[in-house]
C-alpha positions as CSV (number, residue, x, y, z in Angstrom):
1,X,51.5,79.5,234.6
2,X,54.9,81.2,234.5
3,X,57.4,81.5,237.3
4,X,58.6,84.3,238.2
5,X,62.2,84.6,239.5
6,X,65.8,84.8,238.1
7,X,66.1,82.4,235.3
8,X,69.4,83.1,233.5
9,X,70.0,82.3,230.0
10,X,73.4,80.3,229.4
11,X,75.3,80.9,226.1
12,X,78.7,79.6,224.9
13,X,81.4,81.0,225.4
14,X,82.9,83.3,222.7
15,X,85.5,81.8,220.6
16,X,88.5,84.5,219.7
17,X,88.6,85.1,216.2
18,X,92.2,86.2,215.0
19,X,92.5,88.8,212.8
20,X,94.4,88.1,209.7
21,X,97.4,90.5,208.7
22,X,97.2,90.0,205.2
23,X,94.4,89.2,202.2
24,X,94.1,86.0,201.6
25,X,96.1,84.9,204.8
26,X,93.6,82.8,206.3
27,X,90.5,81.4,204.0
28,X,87.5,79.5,204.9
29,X,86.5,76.8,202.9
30,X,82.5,75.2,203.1
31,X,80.9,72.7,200.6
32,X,77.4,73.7,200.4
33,X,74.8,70.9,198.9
34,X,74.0,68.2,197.6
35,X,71.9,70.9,195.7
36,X,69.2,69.8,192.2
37,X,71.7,68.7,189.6
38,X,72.6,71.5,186.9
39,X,72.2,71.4,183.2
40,X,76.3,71.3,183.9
41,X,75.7,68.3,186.0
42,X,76.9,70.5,189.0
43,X,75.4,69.4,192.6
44,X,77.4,71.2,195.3
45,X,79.1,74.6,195.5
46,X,82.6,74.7,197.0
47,X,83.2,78.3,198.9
48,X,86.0,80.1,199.8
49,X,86.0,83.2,202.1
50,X,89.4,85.5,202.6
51,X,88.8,86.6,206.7
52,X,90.6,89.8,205.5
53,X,88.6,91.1,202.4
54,X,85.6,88.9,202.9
55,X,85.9,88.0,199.4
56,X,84.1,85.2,198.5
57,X,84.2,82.9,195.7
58,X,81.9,80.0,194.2
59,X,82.7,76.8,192.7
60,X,79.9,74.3,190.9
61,X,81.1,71.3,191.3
62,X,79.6,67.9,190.4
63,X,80.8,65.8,193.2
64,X,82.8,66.4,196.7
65,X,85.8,63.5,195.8
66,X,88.9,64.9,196.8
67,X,90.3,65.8,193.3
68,X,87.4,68.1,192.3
69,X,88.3,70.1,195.8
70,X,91.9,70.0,195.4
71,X,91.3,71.2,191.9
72,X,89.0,74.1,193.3
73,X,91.7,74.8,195.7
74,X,94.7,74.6,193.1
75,X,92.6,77.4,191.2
76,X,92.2,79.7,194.0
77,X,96.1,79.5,195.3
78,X,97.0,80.2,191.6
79,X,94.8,83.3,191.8
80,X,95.7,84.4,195.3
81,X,98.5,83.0,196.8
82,X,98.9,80.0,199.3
83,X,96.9,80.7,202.6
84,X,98.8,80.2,206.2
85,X,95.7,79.2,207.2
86,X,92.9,77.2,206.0
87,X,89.7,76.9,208.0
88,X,86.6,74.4,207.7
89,X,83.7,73.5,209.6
90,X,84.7,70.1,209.6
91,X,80.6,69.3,208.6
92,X,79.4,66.2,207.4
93,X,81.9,65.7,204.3
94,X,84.8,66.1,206.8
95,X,87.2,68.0,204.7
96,X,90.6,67.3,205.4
97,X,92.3,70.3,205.6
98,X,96.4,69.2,205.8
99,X,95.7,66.3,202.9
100,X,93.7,68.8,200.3
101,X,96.4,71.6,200.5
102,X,99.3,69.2,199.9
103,X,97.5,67.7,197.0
104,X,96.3,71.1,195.5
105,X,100.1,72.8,195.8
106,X,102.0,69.5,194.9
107,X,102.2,67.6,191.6
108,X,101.6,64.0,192.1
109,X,104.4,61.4,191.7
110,X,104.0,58.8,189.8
111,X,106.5,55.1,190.3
């Protein structure tokens, strides 16, 4: 038996989304695997979204180690331009946003 009566339904909040004012301003990045190895030996797909354009591109990659993403990201700021902003979800391979730019846009050092 169902009752009858005023039963509202919460939701979140919704989270403002800015705008960007440019193409490839702001860019979402997601890793998306572990996925069935490749011929390549490829098991996850690194993905980057311009907010603007909603262009989207795809990277096989074998592992998630910071290199391979900084190489990823190296690739597409070569192509596109450094972002002002760069947005993750922050899932369960806890990209570090700050550390990955700074190693894809600087050379290392070596002492």
């Amino acid at each position: 038996m169902q009752r009858r009566g005023h039963n509202p339904r919460k939701f979140a909040p919704l989270q403002r989304q800015d705008i960007p004012d440019a193409p490839f301003s702001k860019i979402a990045i997601d890793i998306v695997g572990p996925l069935p190895v490749t011929e390549g030996g490829n098991r996850y797909i690194i993905t980057l979204i311009d907010h603007f354009t909603l262009w989207c591109e795809a990277y096989p990659v074998s592992n998630i180690a910071s290199p391979n993403v900084a190489k990823v990201l190296m690739d597409f700021i070569a192509r596109h331009g450094c972002p002002d902003i760069l947005v993750s979800n922050k899932g369960s391979n806890e990209l570090n946003n700050r550390r990955l730019m700074i190693q894809a846009i600087t050379p290392p050092h070596h002492h």
